[in-house]
TORPA-4810 file (N, C-alpha, C, O; in nm, 3 decimals):
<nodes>
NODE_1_8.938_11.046_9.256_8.989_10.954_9.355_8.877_10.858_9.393_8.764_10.907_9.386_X
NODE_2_8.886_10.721_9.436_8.822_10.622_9.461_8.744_10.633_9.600_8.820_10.642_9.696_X
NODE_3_8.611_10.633_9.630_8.556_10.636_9.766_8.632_10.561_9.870_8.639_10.584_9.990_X
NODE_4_8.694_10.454_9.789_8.773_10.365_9.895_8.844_10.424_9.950_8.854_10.428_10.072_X
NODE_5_8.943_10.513_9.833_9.055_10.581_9.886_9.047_10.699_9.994_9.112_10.719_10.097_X
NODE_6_8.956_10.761_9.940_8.927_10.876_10.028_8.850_10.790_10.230_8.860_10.804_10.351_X
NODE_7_8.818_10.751_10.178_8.748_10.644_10.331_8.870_10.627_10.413_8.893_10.690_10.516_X
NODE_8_8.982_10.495_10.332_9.063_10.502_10.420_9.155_10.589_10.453_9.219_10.590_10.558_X
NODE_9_9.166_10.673_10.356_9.214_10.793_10.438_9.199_10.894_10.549_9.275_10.956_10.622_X
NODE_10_9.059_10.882_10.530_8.977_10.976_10.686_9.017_10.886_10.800_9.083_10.932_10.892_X
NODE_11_8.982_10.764_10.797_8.974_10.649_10.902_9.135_10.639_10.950_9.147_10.584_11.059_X
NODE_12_9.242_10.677_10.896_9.393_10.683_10.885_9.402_10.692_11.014_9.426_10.583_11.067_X
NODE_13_9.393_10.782_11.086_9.405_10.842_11.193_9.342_10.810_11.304_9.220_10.809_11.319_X
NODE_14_9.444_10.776_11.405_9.350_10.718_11.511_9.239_10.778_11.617_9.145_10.717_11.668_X
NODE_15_9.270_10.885_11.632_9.153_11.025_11.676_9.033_10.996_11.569_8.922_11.002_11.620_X
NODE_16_9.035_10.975_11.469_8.931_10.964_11.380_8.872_10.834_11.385_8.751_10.831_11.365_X
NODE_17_8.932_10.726_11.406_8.871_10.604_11.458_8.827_10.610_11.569_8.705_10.595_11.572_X
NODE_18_8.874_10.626_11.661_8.804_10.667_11.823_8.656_10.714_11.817_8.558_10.674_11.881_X
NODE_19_8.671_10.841_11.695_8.508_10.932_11.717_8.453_10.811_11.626_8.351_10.762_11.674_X
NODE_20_8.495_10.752_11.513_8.403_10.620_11.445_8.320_10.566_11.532_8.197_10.560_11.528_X
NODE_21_8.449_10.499_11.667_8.396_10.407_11.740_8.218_10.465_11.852_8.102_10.422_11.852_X
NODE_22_8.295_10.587_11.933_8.234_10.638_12.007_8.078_10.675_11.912_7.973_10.652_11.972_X
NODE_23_8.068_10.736_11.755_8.001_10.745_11.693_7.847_10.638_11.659_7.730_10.666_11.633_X
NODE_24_7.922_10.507_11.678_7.886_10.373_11.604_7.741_10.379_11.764_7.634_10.320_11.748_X
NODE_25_7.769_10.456_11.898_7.663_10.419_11.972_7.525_10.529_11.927_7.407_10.512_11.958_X
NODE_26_7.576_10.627_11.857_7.486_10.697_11.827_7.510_10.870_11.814_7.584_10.920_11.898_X
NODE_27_7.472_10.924_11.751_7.465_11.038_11.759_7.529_11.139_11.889_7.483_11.138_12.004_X
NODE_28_7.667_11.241_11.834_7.734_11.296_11.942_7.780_11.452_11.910_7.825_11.471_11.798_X
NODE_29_7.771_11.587_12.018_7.813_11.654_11.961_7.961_11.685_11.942_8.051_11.612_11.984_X
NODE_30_7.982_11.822_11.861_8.098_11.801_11.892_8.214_11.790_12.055_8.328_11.749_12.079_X
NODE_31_8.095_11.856_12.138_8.168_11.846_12.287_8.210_11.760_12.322_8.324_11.726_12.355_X
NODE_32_8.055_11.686_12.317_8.044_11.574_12.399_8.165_11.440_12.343_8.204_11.349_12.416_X
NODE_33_8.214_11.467_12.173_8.314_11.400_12.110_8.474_11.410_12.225_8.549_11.318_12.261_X
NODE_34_8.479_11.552_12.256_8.599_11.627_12.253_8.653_11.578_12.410_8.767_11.564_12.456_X
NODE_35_8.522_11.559_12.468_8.483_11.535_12.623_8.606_11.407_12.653_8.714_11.393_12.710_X
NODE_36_8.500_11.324_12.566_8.477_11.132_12.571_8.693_11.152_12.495_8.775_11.082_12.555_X
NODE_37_8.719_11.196_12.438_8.839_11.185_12.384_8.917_11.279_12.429_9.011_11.303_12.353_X
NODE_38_8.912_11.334_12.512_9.019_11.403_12.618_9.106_11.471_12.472_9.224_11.441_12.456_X
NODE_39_9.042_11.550_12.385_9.078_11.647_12.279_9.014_11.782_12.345_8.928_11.798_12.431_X
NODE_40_9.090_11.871_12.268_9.053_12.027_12.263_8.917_12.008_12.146_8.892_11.924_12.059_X
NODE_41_8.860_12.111_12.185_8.750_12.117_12.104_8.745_12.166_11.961_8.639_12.176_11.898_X
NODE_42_8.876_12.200_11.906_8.911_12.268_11.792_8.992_12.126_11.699_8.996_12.107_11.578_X
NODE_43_9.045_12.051_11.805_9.091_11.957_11.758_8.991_11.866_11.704_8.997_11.831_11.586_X
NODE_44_8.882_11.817_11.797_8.767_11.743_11.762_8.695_11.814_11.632_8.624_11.722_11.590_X
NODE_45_8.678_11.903_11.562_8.576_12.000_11.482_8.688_11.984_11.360_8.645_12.014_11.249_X
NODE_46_8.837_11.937_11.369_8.928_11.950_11.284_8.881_11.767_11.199_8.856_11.728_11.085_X
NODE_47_8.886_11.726_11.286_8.909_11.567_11.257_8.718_11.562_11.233_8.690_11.493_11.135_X
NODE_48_8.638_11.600_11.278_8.504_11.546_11.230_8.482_11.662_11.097_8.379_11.644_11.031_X
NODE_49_8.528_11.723_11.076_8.563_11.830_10.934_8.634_11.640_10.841_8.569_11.570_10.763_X
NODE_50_8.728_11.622_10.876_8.770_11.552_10.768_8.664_11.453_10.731_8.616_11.443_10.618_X
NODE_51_8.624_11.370_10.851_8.511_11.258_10.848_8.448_11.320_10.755_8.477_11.300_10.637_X
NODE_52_8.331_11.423_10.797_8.256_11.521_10.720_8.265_11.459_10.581_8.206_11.368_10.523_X
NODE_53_8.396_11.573_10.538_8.440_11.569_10.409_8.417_11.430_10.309_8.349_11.422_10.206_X
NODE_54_8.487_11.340_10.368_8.497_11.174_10.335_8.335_11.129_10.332_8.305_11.033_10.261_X
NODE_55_8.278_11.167_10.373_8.152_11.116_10.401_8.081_11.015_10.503_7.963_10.980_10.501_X
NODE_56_8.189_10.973_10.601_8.190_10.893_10.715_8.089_10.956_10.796_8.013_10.879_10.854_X
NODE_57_8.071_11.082_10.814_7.969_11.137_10.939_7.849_11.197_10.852_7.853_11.173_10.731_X
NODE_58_7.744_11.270_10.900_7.665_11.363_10.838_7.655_11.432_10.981_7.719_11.387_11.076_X
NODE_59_7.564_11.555_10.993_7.529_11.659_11.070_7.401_11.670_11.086_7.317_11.657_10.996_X
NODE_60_7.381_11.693_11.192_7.207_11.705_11.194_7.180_11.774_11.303_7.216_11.740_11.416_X
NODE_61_7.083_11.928_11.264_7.097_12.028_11.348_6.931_11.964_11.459_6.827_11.913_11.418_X
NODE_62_6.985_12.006_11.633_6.898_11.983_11.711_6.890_12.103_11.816_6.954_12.106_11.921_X
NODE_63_6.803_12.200_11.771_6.813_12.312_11.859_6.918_12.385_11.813_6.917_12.411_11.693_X
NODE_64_7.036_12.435_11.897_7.123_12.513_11.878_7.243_12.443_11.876_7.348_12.507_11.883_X
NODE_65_7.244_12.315_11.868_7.358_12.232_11.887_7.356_12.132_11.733_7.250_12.108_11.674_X
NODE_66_7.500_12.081_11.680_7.459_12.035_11.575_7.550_11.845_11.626_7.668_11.829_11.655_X
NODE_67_7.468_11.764_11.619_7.490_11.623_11.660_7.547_11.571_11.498_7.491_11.598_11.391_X
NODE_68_7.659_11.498_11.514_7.738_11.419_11.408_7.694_11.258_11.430_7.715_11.216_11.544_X
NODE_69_7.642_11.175_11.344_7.612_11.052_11.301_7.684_11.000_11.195_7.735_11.055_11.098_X
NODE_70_7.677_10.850_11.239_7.795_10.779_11.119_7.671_10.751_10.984_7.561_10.697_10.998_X
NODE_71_7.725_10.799_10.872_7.685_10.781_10.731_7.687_10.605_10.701_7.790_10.545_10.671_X
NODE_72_7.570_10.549_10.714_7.585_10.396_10.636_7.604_10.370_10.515_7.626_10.260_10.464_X
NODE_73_7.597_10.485_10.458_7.693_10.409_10.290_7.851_10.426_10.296_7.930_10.416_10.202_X
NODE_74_7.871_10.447_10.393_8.023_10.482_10.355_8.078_10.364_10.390_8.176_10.319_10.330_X
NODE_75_8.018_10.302_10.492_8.080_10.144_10.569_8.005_10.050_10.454_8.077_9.956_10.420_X
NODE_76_7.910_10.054_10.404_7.875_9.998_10.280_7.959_9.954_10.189_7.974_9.836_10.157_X
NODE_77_8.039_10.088_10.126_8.138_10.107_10.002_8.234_10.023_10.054_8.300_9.940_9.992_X
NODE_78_8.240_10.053_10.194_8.383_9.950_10.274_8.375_9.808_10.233_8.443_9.729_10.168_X
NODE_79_8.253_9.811_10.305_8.258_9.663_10.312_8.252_9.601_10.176_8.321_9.502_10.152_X
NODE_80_8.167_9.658_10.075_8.177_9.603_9.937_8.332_9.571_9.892_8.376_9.460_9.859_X
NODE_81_8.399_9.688_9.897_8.568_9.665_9.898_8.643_9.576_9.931_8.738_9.533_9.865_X
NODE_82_8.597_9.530_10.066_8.671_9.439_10.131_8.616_9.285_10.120_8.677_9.186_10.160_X
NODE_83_8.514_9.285_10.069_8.436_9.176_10.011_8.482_9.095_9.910_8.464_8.974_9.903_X
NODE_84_8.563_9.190_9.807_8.633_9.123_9.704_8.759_9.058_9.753_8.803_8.970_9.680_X
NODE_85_8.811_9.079_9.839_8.949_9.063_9.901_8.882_8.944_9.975_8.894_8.837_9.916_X
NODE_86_8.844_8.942_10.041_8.764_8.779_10.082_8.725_8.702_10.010_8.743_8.591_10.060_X
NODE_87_8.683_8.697_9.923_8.628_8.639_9.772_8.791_8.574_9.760_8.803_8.459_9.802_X
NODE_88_8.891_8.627_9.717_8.991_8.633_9.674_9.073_8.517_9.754_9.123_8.424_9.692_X
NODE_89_9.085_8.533_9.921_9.098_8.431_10.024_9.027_8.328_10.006_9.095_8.234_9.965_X
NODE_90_8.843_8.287_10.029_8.808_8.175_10.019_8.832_8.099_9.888_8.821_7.976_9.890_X
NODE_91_8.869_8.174_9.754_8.890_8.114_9.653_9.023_8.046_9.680_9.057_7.950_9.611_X
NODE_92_9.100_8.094_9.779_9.276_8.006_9.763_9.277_7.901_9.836_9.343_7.798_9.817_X
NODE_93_9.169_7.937_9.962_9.146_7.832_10.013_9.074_7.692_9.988_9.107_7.580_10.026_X
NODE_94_8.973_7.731_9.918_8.936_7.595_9.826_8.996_7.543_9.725_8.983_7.425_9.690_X
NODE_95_9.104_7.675_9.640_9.251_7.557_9.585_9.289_7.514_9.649_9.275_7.397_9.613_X
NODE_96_9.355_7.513_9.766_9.423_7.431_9.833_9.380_7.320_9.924_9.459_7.241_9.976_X
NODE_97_9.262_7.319_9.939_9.229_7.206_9.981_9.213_7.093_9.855_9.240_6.974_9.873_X
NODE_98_9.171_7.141_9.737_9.159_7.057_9.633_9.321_7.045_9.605_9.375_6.935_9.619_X
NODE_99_9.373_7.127_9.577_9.532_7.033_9.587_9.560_6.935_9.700_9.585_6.819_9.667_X
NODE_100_9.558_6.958_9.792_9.572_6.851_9.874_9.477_6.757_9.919_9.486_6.692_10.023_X
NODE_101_9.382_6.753_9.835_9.284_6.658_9.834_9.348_6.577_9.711_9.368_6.458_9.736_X
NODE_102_9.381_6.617_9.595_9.448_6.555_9.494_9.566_6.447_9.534_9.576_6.330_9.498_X
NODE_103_9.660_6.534_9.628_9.743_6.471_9.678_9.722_6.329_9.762_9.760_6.216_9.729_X
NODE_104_9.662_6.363_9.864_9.602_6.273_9.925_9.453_6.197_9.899_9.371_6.221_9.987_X
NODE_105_9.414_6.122_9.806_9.284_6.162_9.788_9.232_6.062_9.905_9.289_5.960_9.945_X
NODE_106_9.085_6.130_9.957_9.018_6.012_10.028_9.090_6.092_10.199_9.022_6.085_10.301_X
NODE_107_9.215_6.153_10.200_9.233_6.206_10.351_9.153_6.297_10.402_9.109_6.299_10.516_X
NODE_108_9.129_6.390_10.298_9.064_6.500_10.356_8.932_6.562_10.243_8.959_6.567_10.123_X
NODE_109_8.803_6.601_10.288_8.691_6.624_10.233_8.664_6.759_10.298_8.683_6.761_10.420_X
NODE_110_8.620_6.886_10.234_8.596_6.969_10.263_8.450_6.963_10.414_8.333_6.925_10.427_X
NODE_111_8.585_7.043_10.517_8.444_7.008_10.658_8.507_6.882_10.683_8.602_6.925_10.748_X
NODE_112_8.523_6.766_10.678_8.578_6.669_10.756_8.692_6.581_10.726_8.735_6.566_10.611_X
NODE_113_8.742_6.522_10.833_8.910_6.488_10.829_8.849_6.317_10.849_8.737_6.282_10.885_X
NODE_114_8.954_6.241_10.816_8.940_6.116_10.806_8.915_6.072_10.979_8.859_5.966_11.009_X
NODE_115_8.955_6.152_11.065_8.947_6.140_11.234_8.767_6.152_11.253_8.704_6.068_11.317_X
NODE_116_8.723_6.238_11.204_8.589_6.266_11.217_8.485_6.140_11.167_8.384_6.106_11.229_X
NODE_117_8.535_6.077_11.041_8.458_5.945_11.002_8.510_5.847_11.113_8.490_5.729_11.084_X
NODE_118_8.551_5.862_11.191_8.578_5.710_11.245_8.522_5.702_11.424_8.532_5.597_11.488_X
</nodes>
């Protein structure tokens, strides 16, 4: 299965975006997750198990307590993903301004409108 796939699948769930978010300030345990998200604590350990899994979080033992952090390659792989899909947009968008630059020629120049020269 594709990292992509497995990513957006962890992220699916909105309990699992929440701990993303709450995550993104820094390092949390599981309590302090379960606390901040008005979850049972079995519930929170269920859903950072999946993160886990996906590779969205890692673990890192401090004393007797173990603190969950967000993994930066995983938003990496994302963003590479979603990078092509933008690629994909600014490319339609500069057809279409060149079509309708064709159409009209001389109305419109990429960045400025015939209102702006005058």
């Amino acid at each position: 299965m594709a990292m992509e796939t497995i990513l957006f699948g962890a992220l699916a769930d909105a309990s699992r975006l929440r701990m993303v978010e709450l995550l993104r300030h820094g390092p949390l345990t599981v309590g302090e997750i379960a606390a901040r998200l008005a979850l049972r604590q079995p519930q929170a350990s269920k859903h950072l198990r999946v993160l886990l899994d996906a590779g969205v979080v890692n673990v890192e033992a401090d004393a007797n307590r173990r603190r969950y952090l967000l993994r930066g390659e995983a938003f990496r792989a994302l963003d590479g993903w979603l990078a092509a899909y933008l690629r994909l947009e600014d490319d339609r968008m500069a057809r279409l301004a060149d079509y309708v630059g064709g159409l009209h020629p001389g109305a419109c120049r990429r960045g400025r409108t015939n209102e702006q020269d005058e």
